[in-house]
C-alpha positions in Angstrom: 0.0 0.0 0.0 1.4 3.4 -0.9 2.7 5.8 2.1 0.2 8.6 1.4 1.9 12.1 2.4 0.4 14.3 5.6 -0.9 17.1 4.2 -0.1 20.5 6.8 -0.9 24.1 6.2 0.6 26.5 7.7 -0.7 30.2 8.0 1.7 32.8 7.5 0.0 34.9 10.8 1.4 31.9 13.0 4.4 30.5 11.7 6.4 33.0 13.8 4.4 32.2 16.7 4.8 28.2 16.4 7.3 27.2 19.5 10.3 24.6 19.3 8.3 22.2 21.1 5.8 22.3 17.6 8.6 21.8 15.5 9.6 19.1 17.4 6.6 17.2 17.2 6.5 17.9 13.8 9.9 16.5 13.0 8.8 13.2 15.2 5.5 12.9 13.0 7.5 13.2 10.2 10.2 10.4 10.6 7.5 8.2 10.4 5.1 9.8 7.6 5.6 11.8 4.1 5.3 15.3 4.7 4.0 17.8 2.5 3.7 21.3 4.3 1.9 24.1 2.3 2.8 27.8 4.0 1.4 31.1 3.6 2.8 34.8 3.8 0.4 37.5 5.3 2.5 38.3 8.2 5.6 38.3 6.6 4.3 40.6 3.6 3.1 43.0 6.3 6.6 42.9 7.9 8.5 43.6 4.7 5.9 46.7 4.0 3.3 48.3 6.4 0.9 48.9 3.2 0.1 45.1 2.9 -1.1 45.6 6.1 -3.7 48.4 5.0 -7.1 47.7 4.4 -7.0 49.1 0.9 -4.6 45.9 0.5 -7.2 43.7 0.9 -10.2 43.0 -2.1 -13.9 41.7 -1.0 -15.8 40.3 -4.7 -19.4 40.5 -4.9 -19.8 36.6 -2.9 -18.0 38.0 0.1 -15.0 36.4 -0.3 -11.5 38.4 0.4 -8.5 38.2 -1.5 -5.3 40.5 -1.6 -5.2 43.0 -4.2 -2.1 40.8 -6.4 0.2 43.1 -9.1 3.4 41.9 -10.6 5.1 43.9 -8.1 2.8 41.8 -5.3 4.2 38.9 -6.4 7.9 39.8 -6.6 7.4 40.6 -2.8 5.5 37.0 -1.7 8.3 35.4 -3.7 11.3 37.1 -1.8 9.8 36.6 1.7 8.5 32.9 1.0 12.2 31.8 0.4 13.3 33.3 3.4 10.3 31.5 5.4 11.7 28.1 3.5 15.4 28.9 4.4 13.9 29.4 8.1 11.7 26.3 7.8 14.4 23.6 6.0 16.7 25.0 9.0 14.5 24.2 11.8 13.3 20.8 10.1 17.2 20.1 9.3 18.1 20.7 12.9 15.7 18.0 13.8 16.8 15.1 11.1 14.7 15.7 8.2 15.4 16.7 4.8 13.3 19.3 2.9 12.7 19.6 -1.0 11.1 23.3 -2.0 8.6 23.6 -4.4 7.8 26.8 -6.3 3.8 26.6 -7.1 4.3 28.7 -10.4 7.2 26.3 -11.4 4.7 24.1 -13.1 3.3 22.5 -10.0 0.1 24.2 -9.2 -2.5 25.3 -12.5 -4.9 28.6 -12.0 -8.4 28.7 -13.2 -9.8 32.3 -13.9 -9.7 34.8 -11.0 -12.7 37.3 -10.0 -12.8 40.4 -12.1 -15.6 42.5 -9.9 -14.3 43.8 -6.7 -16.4 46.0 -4.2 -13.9 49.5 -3.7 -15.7 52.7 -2.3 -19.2 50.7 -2.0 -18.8 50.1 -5.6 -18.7 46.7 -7.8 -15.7 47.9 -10.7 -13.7 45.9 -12.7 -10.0 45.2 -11.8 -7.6 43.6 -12.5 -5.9 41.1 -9.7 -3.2 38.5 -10.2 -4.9 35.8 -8.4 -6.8 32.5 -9.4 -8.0 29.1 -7.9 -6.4 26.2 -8.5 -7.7 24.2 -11.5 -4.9 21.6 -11.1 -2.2 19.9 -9.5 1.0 18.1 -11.6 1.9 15.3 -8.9 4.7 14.4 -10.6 7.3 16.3 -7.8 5.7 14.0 -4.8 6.6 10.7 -6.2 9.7 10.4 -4.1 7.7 11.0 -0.8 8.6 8.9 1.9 9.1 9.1 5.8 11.7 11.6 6.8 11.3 14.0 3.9 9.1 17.1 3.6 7.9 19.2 0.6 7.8 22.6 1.1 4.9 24.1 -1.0 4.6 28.3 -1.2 1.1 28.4 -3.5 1.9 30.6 -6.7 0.4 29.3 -9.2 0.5 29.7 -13.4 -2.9 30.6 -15.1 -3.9 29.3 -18.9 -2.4 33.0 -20.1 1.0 32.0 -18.2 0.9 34.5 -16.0 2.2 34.1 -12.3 -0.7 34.9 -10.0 -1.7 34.1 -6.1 -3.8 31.7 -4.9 -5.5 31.2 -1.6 -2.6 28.8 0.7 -6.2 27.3 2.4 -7.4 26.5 -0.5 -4.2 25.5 -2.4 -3.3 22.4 0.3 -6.6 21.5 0.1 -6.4 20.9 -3.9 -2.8 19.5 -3.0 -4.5 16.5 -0.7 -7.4 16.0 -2.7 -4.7 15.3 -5.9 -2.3 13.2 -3.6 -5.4 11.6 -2.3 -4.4 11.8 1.4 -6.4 10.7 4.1 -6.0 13.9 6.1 -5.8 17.7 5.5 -4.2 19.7 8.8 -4.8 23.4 8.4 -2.7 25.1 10.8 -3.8 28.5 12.2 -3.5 31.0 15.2 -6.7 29.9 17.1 -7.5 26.3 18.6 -10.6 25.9 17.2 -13.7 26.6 15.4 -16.0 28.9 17.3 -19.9 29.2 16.8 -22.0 30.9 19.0 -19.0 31.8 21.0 -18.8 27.7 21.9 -15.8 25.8 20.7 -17.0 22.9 18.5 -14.6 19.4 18.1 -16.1 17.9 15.2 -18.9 18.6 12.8 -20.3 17.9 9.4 -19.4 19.5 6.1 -23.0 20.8 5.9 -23.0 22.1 9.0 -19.5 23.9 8.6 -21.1 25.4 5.1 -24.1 26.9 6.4 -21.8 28.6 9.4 -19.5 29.6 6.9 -21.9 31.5 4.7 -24.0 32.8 7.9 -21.2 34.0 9.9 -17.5 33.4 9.5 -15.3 36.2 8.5 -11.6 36.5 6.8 -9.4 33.7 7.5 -12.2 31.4 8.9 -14.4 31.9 5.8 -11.5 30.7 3.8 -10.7 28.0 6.1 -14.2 26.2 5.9 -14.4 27.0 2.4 -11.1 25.1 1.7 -12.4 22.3 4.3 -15.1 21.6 2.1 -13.0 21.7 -1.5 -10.9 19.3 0.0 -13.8 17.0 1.1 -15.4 17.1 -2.5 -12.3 15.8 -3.4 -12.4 13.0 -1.3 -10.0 14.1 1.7 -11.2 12.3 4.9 -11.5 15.0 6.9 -10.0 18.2 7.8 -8.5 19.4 11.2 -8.3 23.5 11.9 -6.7 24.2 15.2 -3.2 25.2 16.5 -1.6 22.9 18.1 1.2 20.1 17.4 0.2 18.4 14.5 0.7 15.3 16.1 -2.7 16.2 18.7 -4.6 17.8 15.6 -4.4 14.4 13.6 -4.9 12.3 16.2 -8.1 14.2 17.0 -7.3 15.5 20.6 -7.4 19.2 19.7 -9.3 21.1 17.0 -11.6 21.0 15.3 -12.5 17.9 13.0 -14.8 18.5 9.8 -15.7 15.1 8.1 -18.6 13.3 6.6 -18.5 10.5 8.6 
């Protein structure tokens, strides 16, 4: 039976925040399973420019859904502080025995569909344009070699059919990622232990049930979250596990929060 790869995203608004102790369970989980760790960028952006943290930064379209406003310029910048986040992450992965392989999304690996056009700016719907798509496929070619003690380091770019390099949601991107490898599990690491409704921490709940809070009530990063849960469901993922702590807990369903058909 094939050693199906662990799929982990990582938000970009935690990695800073994620202790030696994390990185040490991750680096035992790994010597015994495939790793393929997806990461994203927002806090680093905002580091290396205060205007990324601006609201004027950040794009709502006409479903509600929020994406950052992506120029070649954009992606220049998420490029330059991703491979400093890989140098950082291979380091602390190589201080704990394993090996990391990067992967540049744009480099062939990840395919864009076509991006949202209508944006709301100034209470207005206008037309602009935004370097940013979801993915419409995966090339699995690169995680052949995957095996226990290795880890591929994803950073989501993308290629859309007019070749251009654009940026895609990281939530959304591991969940196309596991859904193509066909893994089991989909770990989507963030900043707060759980899901939240009604101000009650839920530990496991339905897909249907995560959709209809999603469109009811979640905002920003949440939204996304459970919108990427449910992608990755559809494509026949097991389940998905949001919360922050050691992967380890999060898979084996201590901590989190579990969304899963069965």
């Amino acid at each position: 039976m094939r050693n199906l790869p662990s799929i982990i995203k990582v938000g970009g608004s935690c990695l800073n925040d994620l202790s030696a102790d994390w990185w040490d369970d991750l680096a035992r989980y790994g010597r015994n399973h495939p790793l393929v760790l997806v990461h994203g960028w927002s806090e680093p952006l905002k580091r290396l420019d205060p205007r990324y943290g601006e609201p004027s930064a950040i794009l709502r379209d006409r479903y509600g859904n929020q994406s950052r406003w992506t120029t070649p310029e954009v992606i220049t910048d998420i490029k330059k502080v991703s491979e400093e986040l890989g140098t950082q992450i291979a380091d602390r992965l190589a201080e704990r025995g394993l090996t990391t392989q990067r992967l540049l999304g744009s480099d062939g690996l990840l395919r864009a569909g076509e991006g949202e056009r209508w944006w709301w700016r100034d209470k207005q719907l206008v037309q602009l344009d935004n370097l940013v798509g979801p993915i419409a496929g995966v090339d699995v070619g690169p995680f052949t070699d995957s095996v226990p003690g290795h880890c591929y380091l994803v950073t989501p770019l993308a290629r859309n059919a007019a070749d251009e390099e654009v940026n895609t949601d990281a939530d959304r991107a591991a969940a196309a990622v596991a859904g193509a490898l066909s893994a089991t599990s989909l770990a989507l690491v963030t900043n707060v232990p759980h899901l939240l409704i009604d101000g009650r921490p839920v530990r496991r709940i339905t897909p249907e049930e995560a959709s209809r809070f999603r469109d009811r009530a979640a905002t920003g990063g949440m939204r996304k979250k459970l919108r990427a849960a449910d992608e990755a469901l559809q494509q026949g993922v097991g389940r998905v596990i949001i919360g922050s702590s050691p992967v380890s807990e999060l898979l084996a369903e201590w901590n989190g929060t579990v969304i899963t058909k069965e």
